[in-house]
SERO-4910 file (N, C-alpha, C, O; in steps of 0.05 Angstrom, whole numbers):
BEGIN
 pado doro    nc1    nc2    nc3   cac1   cac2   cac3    cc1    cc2    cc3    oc1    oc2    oc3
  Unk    A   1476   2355   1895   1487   2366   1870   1512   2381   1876   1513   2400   1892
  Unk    A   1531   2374   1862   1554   2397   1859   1564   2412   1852   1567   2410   1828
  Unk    A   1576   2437   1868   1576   2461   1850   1602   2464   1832   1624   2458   1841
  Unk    A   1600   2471   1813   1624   2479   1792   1641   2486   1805   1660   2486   1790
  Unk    A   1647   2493   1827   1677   2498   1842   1691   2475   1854   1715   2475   1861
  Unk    A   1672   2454   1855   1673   2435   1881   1697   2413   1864   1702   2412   1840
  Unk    A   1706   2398   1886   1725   2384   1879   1717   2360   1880   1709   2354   1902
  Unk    A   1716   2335   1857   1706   2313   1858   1727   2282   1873   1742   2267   1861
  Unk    A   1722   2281   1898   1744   2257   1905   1738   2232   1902   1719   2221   1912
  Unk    A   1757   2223   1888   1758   2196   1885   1784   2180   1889   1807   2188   1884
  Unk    A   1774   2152   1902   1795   2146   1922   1800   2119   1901   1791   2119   1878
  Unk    A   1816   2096   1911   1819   2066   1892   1819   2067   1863   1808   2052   1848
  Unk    A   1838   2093   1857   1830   2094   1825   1837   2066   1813   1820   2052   1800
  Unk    A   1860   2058   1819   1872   2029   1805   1876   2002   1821   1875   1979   1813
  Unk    A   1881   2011   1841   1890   1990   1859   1860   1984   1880   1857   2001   1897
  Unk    A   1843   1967   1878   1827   1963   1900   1842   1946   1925   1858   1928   1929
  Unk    A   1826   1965   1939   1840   1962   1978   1816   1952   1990   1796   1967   1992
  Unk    A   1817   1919   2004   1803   1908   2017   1770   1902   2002   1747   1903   2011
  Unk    A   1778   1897   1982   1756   1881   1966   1743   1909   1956   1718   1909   1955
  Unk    A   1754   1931   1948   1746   1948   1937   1745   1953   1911   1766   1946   1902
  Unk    A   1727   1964   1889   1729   1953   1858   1743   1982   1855   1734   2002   1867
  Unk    A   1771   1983   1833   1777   2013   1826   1749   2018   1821   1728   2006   1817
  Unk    A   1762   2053   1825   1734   2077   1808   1750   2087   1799   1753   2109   1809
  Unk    A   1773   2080   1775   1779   2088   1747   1756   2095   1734   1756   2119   1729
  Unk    A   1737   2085   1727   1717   2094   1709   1703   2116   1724   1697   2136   1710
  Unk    A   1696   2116   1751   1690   2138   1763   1691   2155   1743   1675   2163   1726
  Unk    A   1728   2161   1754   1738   2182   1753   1736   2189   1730   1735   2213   1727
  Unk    A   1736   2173   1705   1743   2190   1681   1718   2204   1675   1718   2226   1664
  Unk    A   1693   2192   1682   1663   2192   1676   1662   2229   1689   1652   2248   1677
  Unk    A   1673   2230   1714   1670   2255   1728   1695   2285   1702   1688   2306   1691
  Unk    A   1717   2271   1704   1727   2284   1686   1718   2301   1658   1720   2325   1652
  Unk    A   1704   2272   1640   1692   2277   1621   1670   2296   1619   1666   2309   1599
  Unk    A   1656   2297   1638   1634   2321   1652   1634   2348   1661   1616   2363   1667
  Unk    A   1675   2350   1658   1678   2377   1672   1687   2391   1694   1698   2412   1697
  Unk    A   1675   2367   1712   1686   2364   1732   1709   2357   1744   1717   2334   1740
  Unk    A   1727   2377   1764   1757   2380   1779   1751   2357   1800   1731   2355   1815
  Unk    A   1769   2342   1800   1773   2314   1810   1799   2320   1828   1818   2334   1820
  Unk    A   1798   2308   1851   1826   2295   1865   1814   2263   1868   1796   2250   1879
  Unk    A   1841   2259   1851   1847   2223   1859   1874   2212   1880   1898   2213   1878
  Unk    A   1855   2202   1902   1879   2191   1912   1884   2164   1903   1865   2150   1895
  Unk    A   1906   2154   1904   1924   2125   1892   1938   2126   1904   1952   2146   1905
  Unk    A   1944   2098   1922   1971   2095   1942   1996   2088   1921   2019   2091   1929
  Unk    A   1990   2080   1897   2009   2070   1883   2030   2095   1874   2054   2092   1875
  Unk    A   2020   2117   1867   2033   2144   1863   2058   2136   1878   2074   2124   1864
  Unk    A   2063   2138   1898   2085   2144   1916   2114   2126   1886   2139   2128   1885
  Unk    A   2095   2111   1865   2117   2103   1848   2126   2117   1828   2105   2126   1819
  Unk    A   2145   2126   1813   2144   2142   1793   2137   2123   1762   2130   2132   1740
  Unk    A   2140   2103   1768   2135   2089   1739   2104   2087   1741   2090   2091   1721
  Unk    A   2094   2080   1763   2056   2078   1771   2051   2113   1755   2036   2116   1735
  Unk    A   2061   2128   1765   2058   2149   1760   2055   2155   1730   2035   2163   1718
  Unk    A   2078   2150   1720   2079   2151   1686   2052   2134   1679   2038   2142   1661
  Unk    A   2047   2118   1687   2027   2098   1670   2004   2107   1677   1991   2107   1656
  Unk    A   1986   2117   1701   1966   2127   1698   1960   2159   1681   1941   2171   1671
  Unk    A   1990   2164   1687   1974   2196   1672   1969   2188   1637   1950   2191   1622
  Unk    A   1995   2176   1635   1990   2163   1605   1951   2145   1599   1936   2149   1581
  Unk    A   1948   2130   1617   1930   2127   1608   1895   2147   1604   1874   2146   1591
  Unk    A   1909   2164   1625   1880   2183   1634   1889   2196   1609   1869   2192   1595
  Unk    A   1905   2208   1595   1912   2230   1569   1902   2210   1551   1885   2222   1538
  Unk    A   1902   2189   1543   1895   2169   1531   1858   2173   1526   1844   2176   1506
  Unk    A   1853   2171   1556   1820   2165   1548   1810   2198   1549   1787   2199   1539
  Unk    A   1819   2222   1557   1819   2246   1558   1841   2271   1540   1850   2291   1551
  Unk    A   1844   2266   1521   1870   2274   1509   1867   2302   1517   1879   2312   1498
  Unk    A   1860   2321   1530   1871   2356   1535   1864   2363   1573   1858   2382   1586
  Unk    A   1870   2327   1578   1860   2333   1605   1891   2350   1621   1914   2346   1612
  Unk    A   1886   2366   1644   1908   2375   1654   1914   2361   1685   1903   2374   1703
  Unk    A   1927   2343   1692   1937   2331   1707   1965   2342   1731   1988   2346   1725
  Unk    A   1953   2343   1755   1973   2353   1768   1973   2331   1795   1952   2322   1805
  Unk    A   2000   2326   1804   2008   2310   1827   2007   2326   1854   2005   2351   1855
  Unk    A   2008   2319   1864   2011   2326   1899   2020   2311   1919   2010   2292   1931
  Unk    A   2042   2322   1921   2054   2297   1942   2060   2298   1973   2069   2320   1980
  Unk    A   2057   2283   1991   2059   2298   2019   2083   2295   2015   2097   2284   1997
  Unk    A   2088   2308   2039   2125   2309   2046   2144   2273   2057   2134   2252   2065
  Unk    A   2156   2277   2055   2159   2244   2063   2175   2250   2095   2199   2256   2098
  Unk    A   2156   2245   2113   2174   2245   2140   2162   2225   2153   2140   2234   2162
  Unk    A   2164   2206   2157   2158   2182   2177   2149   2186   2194   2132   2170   2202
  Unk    A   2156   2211   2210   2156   2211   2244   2130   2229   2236   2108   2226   2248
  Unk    A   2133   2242   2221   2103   2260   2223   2084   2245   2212   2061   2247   2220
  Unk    A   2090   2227   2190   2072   2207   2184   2061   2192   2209   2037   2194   2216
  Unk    A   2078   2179   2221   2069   2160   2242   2051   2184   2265   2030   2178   2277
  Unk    A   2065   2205   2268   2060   2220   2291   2016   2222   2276   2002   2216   2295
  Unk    A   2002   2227   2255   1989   2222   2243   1968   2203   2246   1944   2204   2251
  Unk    A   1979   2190   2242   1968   2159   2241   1953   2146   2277   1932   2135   2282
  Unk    A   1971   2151   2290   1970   2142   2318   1944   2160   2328   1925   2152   2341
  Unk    A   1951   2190   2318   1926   2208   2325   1899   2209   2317   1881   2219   2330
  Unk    A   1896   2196   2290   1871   2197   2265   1858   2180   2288   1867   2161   2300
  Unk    A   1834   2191   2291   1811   2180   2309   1793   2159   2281   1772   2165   2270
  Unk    A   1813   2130   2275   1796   2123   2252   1797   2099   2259   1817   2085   2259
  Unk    A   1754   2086   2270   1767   2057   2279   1764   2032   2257   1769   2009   2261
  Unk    A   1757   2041   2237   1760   2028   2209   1797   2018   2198   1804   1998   2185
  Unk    A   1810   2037   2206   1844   2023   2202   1850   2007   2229   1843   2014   2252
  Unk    A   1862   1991   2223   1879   1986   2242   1899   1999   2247   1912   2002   2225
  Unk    A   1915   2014   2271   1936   2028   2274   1960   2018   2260   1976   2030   2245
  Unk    A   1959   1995   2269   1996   1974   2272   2003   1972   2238   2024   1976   2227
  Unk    A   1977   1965   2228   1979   1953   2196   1983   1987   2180   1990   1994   2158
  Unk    A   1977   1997   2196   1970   2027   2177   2006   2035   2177   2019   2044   2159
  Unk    A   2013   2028   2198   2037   2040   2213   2060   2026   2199   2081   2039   2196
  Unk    A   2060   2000   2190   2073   1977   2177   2071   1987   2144   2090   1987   2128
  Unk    A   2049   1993   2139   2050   2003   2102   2061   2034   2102   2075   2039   2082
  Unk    A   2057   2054   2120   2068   2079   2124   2101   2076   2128   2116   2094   2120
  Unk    A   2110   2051   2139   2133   2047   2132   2146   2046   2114   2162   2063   2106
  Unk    A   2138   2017   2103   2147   2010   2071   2147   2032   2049   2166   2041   2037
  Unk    A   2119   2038   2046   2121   2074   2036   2144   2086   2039   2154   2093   2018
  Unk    A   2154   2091   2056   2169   2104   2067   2197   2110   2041   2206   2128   2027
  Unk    A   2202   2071   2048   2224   2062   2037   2226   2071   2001   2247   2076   1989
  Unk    A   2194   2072   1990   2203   2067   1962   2189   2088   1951   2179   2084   1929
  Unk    A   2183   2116   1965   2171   2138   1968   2191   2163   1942   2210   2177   1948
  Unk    A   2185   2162   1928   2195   2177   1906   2184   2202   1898   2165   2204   1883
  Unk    A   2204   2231   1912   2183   2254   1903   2204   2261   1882   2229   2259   1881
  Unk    A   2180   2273   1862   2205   2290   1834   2211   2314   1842   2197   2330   1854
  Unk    A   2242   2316   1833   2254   2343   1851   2249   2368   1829   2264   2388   1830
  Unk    A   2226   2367   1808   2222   2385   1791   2213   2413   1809   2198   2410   1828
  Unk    A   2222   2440   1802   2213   2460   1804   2187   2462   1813   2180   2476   1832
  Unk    A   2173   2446   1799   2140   2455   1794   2136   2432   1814   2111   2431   1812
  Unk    A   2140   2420   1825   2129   2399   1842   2116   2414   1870   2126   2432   1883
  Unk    A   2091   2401   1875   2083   2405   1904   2076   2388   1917   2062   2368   1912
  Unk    A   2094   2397   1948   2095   2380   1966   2082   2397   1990   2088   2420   1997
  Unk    A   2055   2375   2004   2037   2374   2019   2053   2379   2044   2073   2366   2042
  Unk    A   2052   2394   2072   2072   2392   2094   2045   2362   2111   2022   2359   2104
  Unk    A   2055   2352   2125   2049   2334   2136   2037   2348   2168   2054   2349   2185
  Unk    A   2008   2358   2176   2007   2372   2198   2007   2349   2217   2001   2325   2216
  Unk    A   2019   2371   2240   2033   2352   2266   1994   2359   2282   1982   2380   2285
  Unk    A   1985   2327   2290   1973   2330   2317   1971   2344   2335   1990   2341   2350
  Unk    A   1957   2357   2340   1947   2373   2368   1948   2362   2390   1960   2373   2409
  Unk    A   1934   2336   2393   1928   2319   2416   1934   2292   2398   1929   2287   2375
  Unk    A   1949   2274   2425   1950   2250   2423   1921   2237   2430   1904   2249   2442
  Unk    A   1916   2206   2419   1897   2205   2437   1910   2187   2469   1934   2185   2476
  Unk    A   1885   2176   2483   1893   2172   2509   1888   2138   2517   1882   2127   2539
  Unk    A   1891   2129   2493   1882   2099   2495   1902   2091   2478   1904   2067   2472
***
């Protein structure tokens, strides 16, 4: 059970990754209940992706309050990241190849109110 503080995550809101079904409905279902949600969406990094989901979540939630979070866009700390994540479910190379492209079409809004995530640097490499 979760507590009224707790934060509800939900990952593939729109885009399923590797035969994954969105949890769009998840999410709205958790919303609708009260419950404080973080959604991650790789598609964000777009600003038009962006416009279209919040539009649709105000749509099926009309007084919902919606806020972005964006990491910082640095490649090298990205990659520096990636190489270290003890995760043997990704592939490094492919992770490292879309952290790229990202890279390229990575759109943060330079609004005032915007927050940007710092990207923490690794402690330890690993040794393999």
């Amino acid at each position: 059970m979760e507590r009224e503080d707790e934060l509800i995550f939900v990952d593939n809101v729109e885009h399923p990754v590797e035969g994954a079904k969105p949890n769009y409905e998840k999410l709205v279902r958790h919303l609708r209940a009260g419950q404080n949600c973080v959604a991650e969406e790789r598609q964000t990094i777009l600003p038009d992706f962006r416009k279209k989901i919040e539009a649709r979540l105000k749509e099926d939630i009309p007084d919902l309050e919606i806020k972005f979070h964006y990491f910082e866009k640095d490649l090298v700390k990205a990659a520096r990241n990636i190489i270290s994540r003890p995760d043997d479910k990704k592939n490094r190379t492919e992770h490292l190849l879309t952290a790229s492209f990202d890279y390229l079409v990575y759109e943060i809004p330079t609004d005032l109110d915007t927050i940007i995530l710092e990207i923490e640097e690794p402690t330890e490499f690993p040794t393999t």
